[in-house]
N, C-alpha and C positions, 0 to 999 in steps of 0.2 A: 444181189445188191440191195433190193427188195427189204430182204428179211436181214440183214444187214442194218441198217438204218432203224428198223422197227425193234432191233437187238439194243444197239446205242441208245434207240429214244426211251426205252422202256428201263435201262438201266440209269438214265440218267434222272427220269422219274421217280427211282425208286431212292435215288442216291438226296436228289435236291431236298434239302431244309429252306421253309423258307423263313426270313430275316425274321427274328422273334424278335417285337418291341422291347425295349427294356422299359421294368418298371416305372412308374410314376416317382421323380421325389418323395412324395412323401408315403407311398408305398416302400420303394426301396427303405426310406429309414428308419420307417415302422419295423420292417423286416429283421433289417441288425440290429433294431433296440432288442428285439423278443431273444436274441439270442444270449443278451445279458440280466432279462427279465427275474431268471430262477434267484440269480445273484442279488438283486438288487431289494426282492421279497425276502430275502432268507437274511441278511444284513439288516434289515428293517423291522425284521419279526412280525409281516404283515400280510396280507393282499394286496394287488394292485388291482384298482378301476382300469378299467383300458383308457389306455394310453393315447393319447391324441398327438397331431403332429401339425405345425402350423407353417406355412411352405413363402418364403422370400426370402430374397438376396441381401444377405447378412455382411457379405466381403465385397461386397463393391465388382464383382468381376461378371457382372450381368446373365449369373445359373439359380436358380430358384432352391436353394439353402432347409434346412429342414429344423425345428428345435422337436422337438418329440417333448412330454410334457406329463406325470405322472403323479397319479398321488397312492397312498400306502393305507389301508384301513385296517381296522383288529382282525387277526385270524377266526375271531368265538362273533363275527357279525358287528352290525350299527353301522353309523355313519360319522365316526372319529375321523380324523385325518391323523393316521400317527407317522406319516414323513411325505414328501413332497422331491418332484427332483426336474429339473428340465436338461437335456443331452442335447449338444449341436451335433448335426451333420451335413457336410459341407460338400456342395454336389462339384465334381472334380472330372466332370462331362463324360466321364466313363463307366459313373455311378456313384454314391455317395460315402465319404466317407468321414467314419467316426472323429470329431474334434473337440472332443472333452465335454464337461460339465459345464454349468451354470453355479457360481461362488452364491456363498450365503449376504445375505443383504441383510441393513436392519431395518426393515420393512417387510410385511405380506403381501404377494403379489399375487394376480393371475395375467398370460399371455390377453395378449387381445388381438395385436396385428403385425405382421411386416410391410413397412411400407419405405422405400428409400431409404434402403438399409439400415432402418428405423424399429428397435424393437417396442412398442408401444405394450406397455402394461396397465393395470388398471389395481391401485395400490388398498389395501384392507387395514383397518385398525389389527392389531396383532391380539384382541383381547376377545371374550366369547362376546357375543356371539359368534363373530368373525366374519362378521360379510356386513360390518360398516362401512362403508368406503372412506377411504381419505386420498384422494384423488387420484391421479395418472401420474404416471411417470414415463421414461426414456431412456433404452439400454442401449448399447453398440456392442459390434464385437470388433476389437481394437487391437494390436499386436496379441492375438491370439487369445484374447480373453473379454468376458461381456463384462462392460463396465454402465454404471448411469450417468446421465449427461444432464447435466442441468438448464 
């Protein structure tokens, strides 16, 4: 009976997984951005800097949301920016998932925060240098799409 039980416990050791965390937000959508990465350098004709990801609740449904955030420099070197792109993913408590693009605006932007389902940007003159500032701005994301709010 003995050896019995030592049979069971040794099988059941060998058998048990234990519960693997699932990633971080913005792990997870770092993850599925790389997978459209090759795409998104070869469309642009460029390199991408790595990609950053900035983590709050975008839909109001109280899961921590991801925008992933990228820019595109010359394939021959330097520090041009020749395209720019931000990607929502939308955590759906099972993992995150892909909800489109960020529309072109007629302004330069960079992310700065989520706060209360609040996209806070911090806005650029669109001319060289290009890192004058011409103030902040406010995006949502609104029947499916980020828009700015005045």
């Amino acid at each position: 009976m003995l050896s019995l039980k030592i049979a069971l416990l040794s099988l059941f050791a060998l058998s048990y997984t234990p519960h693997q965390p699932k990633d971080a937000p913005d792990v997870a959508a770092l993850k599925q951005f790389e997978k459209i990465r090759a795409a998104i350098e070869k469309d642009g004709k460029g390199v991408m800097d790595t990609p950053i990801a900035i983590t709050g609740d975008i839909n109001g449904d109280n899961r921590p949301d991801c925008i992933v955030s990228y820019v595109l420099t010359p394939k021959g070197g330097g520090n041009m920016i020749i395209g720019d792109g931000h990607y929502i993913y939308l955590n759906i408590g099972s993992g995150m998932k892909a909800a489109g693009k960020f529309p072109s605006f007629k302004f330069c932007y960079s992310l700065d925060a989520i706060k209360a389902g609040v996209i806070h940007v911090k806005k650029y003159k669109c001319a060289p240098p290009y890192n004058e500032s011409d103030g902040v701005g406010k995006l949502v994301y609104k029947s499916s799409k980020i828009v700015e709010i005045k």
